[in-house]
PyMOL Python script that loads the backbone (N, CA, C, O; Angstrom):
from pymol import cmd

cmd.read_pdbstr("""\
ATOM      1  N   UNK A   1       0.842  -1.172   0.000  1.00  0.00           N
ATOM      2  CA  UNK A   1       0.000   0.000   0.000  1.00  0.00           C
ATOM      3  C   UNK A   1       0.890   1.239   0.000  1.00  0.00           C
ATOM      4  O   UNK A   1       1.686   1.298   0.937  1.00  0.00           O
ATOM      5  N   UNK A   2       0.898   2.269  -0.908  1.00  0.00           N
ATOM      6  CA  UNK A   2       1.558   3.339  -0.748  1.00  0.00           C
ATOM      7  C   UNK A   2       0.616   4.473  -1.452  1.00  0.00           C
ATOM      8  O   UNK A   2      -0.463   4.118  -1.928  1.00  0.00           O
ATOM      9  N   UNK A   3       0.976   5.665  -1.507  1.00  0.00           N
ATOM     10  CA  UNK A   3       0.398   6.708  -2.580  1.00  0.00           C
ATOM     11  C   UNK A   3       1.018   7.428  -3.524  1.00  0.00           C
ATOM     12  O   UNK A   3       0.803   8.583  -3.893  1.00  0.00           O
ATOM     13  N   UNK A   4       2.281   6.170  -4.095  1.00  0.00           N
ATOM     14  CA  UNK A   4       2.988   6.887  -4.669  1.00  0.00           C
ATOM     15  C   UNK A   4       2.416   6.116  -6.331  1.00  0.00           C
ATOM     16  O   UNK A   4       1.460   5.425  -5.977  1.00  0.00           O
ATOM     17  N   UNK A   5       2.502   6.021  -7.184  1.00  0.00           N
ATOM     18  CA  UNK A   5       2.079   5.089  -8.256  1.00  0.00           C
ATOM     19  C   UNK A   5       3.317   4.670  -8.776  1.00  0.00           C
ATOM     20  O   UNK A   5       3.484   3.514  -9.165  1.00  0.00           O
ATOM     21  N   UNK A   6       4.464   5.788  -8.820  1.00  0.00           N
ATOM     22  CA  UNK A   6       5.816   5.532  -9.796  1.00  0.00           C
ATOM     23  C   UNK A   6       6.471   4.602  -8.756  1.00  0.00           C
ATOM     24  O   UNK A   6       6.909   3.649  -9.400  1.00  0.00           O
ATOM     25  N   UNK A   7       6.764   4.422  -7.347  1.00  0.00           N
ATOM     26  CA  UNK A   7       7.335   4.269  -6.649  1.00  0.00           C
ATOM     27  C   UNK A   7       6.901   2.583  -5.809  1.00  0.00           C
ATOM     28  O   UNK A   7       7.416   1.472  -5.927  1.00  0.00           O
ATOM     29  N   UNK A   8       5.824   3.050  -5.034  1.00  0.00           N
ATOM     30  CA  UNK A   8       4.800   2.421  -4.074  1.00  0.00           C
ATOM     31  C   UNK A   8       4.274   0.794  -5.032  1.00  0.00           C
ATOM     32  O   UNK A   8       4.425  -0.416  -4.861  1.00  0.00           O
ATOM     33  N   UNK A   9       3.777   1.471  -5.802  1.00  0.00           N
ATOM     34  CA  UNK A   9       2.862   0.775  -6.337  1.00  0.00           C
ATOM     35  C   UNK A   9       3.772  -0.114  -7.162  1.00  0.00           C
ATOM     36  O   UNK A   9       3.970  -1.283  -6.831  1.00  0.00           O
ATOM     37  N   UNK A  10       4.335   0.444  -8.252  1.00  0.00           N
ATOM     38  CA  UNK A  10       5.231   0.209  -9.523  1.00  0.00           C
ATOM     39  C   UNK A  10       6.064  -1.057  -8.881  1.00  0.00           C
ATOM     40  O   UNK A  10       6.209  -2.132  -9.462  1.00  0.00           O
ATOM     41  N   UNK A  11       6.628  -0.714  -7.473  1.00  0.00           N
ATOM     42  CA  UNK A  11       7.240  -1.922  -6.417  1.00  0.00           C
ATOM     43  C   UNK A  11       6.951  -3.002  -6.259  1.00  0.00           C
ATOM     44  O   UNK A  11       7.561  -4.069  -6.321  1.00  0.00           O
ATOM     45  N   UNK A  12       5.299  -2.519  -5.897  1.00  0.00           N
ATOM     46  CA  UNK A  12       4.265  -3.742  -5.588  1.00  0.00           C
ATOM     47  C   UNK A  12       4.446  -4.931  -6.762  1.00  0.00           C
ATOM     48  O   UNK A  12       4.663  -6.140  -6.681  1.00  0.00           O
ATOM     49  N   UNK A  13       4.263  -4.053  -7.840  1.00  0.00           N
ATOM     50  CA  UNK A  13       3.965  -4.922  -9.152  1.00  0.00           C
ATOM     51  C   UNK A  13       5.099  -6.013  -9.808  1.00  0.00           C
ATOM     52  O   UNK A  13       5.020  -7.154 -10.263  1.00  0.00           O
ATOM     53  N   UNK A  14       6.379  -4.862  -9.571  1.00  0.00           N
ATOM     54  CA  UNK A  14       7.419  -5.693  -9.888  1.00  0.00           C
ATOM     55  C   UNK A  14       7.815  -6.906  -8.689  1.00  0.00           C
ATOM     56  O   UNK A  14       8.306  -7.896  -9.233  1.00  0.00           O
ATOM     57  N   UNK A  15       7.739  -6.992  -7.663  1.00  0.00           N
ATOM     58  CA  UNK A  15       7.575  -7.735  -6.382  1.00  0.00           C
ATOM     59  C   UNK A  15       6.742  -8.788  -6.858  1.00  0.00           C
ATOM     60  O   UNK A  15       7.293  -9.855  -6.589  1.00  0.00           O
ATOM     61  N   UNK A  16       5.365  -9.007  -7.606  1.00  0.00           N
ATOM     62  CA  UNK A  16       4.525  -9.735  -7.576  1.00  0.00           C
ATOM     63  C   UNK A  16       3.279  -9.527  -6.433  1.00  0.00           C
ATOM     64  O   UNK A  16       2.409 -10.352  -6.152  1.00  0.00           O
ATOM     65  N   UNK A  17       3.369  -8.882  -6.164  1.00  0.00           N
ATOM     66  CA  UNK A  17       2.107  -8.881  -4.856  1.00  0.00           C
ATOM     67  C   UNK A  17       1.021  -7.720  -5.586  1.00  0.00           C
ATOM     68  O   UNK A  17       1.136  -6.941  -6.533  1.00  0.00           O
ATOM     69  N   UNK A  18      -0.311  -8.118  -4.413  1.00  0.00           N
ATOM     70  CA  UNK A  18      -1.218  -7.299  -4.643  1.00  0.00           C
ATOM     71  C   UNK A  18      -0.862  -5.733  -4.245  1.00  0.00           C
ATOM     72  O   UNK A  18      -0.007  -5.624  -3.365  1.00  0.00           O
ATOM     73  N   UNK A  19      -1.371  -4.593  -4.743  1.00  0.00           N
ATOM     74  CA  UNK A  19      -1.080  -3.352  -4.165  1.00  0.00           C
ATOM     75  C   UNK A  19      -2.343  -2.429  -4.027  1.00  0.00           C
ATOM     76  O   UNK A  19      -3.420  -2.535  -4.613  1.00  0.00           O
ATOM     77  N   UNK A  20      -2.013  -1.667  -3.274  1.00  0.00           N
ATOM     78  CA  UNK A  20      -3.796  -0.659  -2.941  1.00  0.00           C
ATOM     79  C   UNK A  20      -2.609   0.683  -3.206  1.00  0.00           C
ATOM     80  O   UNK A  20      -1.387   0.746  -3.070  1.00  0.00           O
ATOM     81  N   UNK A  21      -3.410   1.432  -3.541  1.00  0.00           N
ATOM     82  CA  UNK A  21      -3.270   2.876  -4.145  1.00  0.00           C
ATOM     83  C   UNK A  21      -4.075   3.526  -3.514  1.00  0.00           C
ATOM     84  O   UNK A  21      -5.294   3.473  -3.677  1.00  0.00           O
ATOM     85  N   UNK A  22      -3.196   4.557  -2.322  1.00  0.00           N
ATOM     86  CA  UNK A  22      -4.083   5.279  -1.739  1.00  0.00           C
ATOM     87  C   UNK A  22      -4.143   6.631  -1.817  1.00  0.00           C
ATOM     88  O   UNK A  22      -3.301   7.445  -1.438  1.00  0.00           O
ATOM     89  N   UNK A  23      -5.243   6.827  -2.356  1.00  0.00           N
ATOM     90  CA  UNK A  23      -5.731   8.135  -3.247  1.00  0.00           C
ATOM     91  C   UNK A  23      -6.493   9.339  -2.691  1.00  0.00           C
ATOM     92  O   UNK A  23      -7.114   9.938  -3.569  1.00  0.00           O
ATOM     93  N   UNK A  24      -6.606   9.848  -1.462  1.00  0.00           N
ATOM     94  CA  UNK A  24      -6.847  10.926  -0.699  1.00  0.00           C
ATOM     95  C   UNK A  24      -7.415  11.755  -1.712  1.00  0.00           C
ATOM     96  O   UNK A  24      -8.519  12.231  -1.450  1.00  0.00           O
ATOM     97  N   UNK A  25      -6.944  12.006  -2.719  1.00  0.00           N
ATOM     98  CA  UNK A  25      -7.447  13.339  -4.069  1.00  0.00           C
ATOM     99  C   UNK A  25      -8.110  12.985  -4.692  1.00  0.00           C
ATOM    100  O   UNK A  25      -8.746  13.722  -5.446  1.00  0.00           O
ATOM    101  N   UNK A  26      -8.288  11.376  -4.639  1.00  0.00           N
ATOM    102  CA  UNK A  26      -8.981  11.289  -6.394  1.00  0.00           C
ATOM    103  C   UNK A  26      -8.513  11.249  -7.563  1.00  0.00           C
ATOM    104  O   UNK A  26      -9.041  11.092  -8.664  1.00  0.00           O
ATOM    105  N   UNK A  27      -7.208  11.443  -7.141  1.00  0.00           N
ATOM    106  CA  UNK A  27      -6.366  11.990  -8.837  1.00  0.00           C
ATOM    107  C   UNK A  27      -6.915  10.663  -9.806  1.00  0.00           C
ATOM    108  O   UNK A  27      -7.248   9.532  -9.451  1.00  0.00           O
ATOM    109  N   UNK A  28      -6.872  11.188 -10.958  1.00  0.00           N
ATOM    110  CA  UNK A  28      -6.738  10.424 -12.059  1.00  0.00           C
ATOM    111  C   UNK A  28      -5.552   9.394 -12.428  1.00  0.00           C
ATOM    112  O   UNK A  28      -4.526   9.830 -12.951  1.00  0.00           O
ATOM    113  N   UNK A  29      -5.686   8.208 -12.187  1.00  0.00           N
ATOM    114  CA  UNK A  29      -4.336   7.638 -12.713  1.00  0.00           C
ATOM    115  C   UNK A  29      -3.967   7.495 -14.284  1.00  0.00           C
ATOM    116  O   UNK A  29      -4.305   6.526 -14.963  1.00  0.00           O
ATOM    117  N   UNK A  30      -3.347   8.420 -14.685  1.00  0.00           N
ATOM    118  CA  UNK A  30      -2.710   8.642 -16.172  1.00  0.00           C
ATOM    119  C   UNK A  30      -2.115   7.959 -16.742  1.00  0.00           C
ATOM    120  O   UNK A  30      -1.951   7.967 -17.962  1.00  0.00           O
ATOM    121  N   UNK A  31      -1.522   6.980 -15.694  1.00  0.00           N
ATOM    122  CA  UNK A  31      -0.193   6.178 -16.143  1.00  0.00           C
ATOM    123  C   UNK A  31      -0.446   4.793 -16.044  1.00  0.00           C
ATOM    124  O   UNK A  31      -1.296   4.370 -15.260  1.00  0.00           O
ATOM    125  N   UNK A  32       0.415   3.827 -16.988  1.00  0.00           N
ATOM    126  CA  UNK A  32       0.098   3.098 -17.270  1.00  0.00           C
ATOM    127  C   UNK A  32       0.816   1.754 -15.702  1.00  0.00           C
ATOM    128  O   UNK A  32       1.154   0.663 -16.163  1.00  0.00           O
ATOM    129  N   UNK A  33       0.872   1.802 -15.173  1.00  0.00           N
ATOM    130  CA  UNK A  33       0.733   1.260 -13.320  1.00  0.00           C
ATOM    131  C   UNK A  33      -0.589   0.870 -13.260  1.00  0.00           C
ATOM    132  O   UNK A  33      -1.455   1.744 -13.265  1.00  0.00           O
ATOM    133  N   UNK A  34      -0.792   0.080 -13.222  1.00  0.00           N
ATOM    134  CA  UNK A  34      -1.737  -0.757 -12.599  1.00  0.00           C
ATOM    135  C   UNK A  34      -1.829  -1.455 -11.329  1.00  0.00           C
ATOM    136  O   UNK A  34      -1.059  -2.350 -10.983  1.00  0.00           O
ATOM    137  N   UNK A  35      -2.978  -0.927 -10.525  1.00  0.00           N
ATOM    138  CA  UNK A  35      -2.884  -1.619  -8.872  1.00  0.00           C
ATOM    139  C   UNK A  35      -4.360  -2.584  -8.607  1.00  0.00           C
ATOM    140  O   UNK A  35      -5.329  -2.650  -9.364  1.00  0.00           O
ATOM    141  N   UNK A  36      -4.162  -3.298  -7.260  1.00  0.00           N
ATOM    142  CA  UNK A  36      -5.223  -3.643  -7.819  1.00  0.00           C
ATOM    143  C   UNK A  36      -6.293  -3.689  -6.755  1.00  0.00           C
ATOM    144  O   UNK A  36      -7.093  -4.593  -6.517  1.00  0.00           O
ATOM    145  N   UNK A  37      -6.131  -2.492  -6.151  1.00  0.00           N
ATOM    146  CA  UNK A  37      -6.999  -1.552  -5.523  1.00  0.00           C
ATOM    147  C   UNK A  37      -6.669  -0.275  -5.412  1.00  0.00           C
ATOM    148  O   UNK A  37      -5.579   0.180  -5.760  1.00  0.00           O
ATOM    149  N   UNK A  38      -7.701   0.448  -4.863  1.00  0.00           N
ATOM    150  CA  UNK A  38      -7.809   1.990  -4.458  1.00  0.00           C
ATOM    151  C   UNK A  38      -8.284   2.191  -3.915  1.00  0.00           C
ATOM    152  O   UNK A  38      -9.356   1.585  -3.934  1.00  0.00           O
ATOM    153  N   UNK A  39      -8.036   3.549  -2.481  1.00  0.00           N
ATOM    154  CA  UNK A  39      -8.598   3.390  -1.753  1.00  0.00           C
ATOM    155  C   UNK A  39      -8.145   4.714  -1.470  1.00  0.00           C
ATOM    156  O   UNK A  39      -6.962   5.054  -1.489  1.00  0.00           O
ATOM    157  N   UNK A  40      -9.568   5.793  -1.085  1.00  0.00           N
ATOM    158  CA  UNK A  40      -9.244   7.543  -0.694  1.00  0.00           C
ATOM    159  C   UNK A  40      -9.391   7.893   1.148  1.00  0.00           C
ATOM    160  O   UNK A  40      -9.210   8.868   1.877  1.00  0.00           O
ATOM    161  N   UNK A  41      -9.920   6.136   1.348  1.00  0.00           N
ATOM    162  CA  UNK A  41      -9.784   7.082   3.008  1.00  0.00           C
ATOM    163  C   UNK A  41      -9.039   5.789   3.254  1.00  0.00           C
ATOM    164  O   UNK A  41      -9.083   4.844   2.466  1.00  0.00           O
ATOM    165  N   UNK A  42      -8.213   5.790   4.611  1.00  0.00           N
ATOM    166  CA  UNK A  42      -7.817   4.385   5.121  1.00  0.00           C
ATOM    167  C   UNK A  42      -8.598   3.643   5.889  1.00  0.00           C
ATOM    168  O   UNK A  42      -8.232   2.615   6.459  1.00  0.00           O
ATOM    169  N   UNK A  43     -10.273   4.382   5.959  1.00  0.00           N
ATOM    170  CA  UNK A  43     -10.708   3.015   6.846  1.00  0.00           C
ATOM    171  C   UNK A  43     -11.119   1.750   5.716  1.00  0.00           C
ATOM    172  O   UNK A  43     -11.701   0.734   6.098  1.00  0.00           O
ATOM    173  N   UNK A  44     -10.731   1.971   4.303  1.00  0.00           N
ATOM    174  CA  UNK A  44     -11.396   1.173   3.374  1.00  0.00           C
ATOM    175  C   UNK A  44     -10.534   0.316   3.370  1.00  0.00           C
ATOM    176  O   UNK A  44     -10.697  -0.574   2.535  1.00  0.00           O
ATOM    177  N   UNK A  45      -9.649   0.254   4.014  1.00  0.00           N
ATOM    178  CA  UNK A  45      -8.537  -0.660   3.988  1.00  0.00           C
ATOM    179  C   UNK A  45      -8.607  -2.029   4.698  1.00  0.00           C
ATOM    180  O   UNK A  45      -8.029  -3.078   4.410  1.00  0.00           O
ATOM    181  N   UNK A  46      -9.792  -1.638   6.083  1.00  0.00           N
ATOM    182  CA  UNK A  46      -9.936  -3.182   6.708  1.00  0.00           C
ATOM    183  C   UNK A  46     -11.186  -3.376   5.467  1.00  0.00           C
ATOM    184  O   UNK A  46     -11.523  -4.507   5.820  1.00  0.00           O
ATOM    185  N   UNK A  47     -11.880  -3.148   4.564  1.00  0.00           N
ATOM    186  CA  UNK A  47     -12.642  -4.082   3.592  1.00  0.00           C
ATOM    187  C   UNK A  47     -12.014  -4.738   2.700  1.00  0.00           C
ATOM    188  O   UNK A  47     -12.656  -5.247   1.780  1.00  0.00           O
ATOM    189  N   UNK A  48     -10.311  -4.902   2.787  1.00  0.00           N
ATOM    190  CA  UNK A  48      -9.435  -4.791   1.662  1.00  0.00           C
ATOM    191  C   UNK A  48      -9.175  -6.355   2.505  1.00  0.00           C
ATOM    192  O   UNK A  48      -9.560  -7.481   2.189  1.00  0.00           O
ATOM    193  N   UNK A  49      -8.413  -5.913   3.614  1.00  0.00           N
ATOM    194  CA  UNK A  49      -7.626  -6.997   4.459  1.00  0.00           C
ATOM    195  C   UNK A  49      -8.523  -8.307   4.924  1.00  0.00           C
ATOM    196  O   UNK A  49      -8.160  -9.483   4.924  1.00  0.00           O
ATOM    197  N   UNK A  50      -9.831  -7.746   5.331  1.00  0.00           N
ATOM    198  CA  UNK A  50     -10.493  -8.846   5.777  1.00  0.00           C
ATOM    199  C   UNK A  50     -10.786 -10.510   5.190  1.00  0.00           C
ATOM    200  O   UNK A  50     -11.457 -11.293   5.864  1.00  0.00           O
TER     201      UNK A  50
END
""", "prot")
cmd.dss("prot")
cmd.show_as("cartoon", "prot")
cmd.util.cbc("prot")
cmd.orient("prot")
């Protein structure tokens, strides 16, 4: 889980694991990173883990 996409995420992916993208703004993801969640507040995170 991070909120970075180039960094956080991009990690996740190359690692092999699942990743959550945490998005406080909403931003638009432009880039081609793929996660495979999102999530703008952190309580959405125990619906993630459970």
């Amino acid at each position: 889980m991070g909120d970075s996409l180039s960094s956080d995420i991009k990690g996740g992916n190359n690692a092999g694991i699942a990743t959550c993208w945490f998005n406080p703004k909403g931003l638009k993801n432009e880039t081609d990173i793929k996660c495979s969640y999102e999530i703008q507040d952190l309580s959405q995170l125990l619906d993630i883990v459970k």
